[in-house]
N, C-alpha and C positions, 0 to 999 in steps of 0.2 A: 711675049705674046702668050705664053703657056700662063706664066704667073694672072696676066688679066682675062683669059678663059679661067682661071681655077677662082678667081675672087667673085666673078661673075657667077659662076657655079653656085659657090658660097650666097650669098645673095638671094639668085632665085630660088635654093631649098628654103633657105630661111623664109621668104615675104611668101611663096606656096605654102609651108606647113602651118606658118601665121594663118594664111586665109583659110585652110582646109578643116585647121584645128579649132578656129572659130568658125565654122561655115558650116556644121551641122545643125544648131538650133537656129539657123537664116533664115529659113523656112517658118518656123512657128512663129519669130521674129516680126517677119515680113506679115502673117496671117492678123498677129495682133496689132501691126500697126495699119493696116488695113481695118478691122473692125472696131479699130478707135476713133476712124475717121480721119486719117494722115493720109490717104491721097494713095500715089503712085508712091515706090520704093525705087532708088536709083541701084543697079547695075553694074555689074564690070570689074572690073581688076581692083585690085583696095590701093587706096593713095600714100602717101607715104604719112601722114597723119595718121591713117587709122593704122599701120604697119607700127607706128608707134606706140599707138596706144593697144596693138594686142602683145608689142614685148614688154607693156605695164604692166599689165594685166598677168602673162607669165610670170613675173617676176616675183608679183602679189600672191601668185595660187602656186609655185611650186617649188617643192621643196628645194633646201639649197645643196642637197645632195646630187639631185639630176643633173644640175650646171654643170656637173664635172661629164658627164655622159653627153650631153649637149656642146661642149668644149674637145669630146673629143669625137665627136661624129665632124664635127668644123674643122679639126685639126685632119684629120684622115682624106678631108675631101682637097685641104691644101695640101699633103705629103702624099696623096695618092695610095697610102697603106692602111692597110687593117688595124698595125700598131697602134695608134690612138685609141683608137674604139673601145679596144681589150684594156686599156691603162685608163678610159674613162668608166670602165664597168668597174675595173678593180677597186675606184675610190669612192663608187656611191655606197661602200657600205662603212668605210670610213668617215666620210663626211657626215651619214649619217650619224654614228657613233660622237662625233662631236656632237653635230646639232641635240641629237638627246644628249647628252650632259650638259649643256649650255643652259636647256631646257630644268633639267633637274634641280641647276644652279637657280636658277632665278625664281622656282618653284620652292624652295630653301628657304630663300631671301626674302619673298613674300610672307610664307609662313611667320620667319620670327620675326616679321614688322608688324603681323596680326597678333602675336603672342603676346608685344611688348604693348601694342594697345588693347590687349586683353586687361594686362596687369593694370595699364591704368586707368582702365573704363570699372574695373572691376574694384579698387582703391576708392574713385570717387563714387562710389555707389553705398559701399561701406560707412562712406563718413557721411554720407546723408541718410545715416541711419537706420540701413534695409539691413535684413538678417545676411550672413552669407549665402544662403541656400539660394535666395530670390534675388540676391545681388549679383551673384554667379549668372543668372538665366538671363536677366537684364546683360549682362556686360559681354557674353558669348554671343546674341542676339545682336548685337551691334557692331561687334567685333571681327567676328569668326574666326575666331583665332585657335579653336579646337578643332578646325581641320574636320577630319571624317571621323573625330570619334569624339565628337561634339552631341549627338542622340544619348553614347552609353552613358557622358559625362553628367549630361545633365538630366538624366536619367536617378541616377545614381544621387543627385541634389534635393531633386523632387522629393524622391521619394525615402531618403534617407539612408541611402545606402553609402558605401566606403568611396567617398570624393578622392582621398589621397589619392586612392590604388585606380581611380579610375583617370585621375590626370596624371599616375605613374606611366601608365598604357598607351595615354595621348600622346606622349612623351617622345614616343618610339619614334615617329614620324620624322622624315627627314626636314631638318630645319625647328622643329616644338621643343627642342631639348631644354626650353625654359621653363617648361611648365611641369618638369621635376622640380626646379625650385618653388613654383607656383604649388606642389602637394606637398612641397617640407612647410611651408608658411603656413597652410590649411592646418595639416598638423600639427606645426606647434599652438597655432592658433584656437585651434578646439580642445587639445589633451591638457594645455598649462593656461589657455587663456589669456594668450599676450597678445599683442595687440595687431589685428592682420592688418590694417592700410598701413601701418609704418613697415610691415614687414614687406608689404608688396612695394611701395615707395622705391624703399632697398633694391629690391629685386628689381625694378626697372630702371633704376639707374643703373644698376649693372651690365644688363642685356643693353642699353642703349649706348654703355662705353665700348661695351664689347664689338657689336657691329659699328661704329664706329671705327676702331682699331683694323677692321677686318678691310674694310673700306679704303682704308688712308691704305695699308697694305698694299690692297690692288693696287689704288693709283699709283702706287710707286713702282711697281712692276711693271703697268704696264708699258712702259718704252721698251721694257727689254722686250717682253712680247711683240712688241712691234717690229721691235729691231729685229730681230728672229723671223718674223714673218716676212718682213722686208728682203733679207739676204735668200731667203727661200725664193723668192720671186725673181731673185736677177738675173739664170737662167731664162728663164721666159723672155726677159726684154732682153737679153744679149741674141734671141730668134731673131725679135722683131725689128733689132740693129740690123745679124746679119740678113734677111731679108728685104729692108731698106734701099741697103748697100748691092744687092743683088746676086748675093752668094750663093743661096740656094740652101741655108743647112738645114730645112727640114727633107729633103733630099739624100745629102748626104747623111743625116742619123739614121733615116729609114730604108735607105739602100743601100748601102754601103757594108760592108762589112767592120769596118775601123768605126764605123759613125755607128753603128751597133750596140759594140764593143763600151764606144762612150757612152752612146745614152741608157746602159745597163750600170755600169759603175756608178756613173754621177749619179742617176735615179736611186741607188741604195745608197749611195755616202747623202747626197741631199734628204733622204726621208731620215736616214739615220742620224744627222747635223740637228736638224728640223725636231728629231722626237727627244735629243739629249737636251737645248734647248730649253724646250716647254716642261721637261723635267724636271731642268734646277728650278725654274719659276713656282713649278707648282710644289715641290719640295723646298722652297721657301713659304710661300703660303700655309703649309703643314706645320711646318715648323713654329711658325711665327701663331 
């Protein structure tokens, strides 16, 4: 009886914050679909359609750090404790911390996919016979592959000033590190006058072996990542077993003294299993 009052609980927080949390712009809502000529507005408690579609809508606009604050405000209302709550606050600045680097990560990855169609937008511009200067402005323009320092670069082209040193700088940027190669071909390309589309050529097939290699990498990793992530999860479902079965152990962790005890150890060997882990994965990827 307790267990189907607390799921109930669970439930009506959820479909009231849903309604509440969408039910401030209702009003304007309602106003403009009245002077659009839509008639009357319907009414009442929200249906279990539109209950789904505002945990769409959540899902879509918020970050995926609050989930863990949201999982333990859920979790505190089944075990009756504060503990949850405090261990959902503790991980939205961690989750956070992932989601930016995930973010970084693919902010990286874009970059040197623009760098390497820099080089070759910038090669076939060459051989149809534009100067560098004006080929460079053509191939950044189409490309964007200089990032935010795409103005001083082509800057610096116009007007005649040091291209190396300024696709040295561009360089800096996380993920552009090809476009130090992209100012030694400049280079050598204007001080001995060899020949820059074969040397850009070069230079993209390289960067294109390279992510390549980086690529096959992950995919091979990532089972173990998963398999990591997966055993991290099986606490979780051994709750949702014994709860099933009608044990009670969010009960006994949260009140108990012994169930305490446990869910303080397992919580530090699990984050610390969990962070060694993702450690050797990512200390292969270094490596590699």
């Amino acid at each position: 009886m307790t267990g189907e009052i607390q799921w109930g609980a669970v439930v009506a927080c959820a479909g009231a914050a849903a309604w509440l949390f969408r039910g401030w712009d209702s009003g304007a809502r309602r106003a403009r679909f009245l002077l659009a000529g839509g008639g009357a507005v319907a009414t009442g408690p929200p249906s279990w359609q539109r209950l789904a579609h505002e945990l769409r809508w959540a899902r879509g606009h918020w970050r995926v750090e609050w989930w863990s604050l949201a999982a333990g405000l859920a979790l505190a209302v089944l075990g009756a404790s504060v503990l949850p709550v405090v261990a959902g606050a503790a991980g939205v600045p961690l989750l956070r911390r992932v989601r930016l680097a995930r973010e970084a990560r693919h902010t990286r990855e874009r970059r040197g996919d623009a760098v390497i169609a820099l080089c070759a937008a910038l090669a076939g511009e060459v051989r149809a016979g534009r100067q560098p200067g004006e080929a460079l402005l053509r191939a950044a323009r189409d490309s964007r592959g200089l990032g935010d320092a795409q103005a001083a670069v082509l800057a610096a082209a116009r007007f005649g000033g040091d291209v190396p040193g300024a696709l040295a700088s561009a360089a800096r940027q996380p993920g552009a590190e090809g476009l130090r190669g992209l100012a030694a071909c400049w280079r050598v390309a204007v001080d001995q006058g060899a020949g820059l589309a074969a040397g850009l050529d070069r230079l993209e097939g390289a960067l294109r072996t390279e992510r390549d290699q980086r690529a096959d990498l992950r995919a091979q990793l990532a089972g173990a990542r998963s398999t990591a992530v997966m055993l991290a999860g099986l606490p979780a479902l051994g709750l949702v077993l014994g709860t099933a079965m009608g044990a009670d152990p969010l009960h006994v962790l949260l009140h108990t003294g012994a169930g305490l005890g446990c869910l303080l150890v397992g919580g530090l060997l699990e984050g610390a299993g969990l962070w060694w882990a993702l450690r050797i994965v990512r200390g292969a990827e270094v490596a590699a």
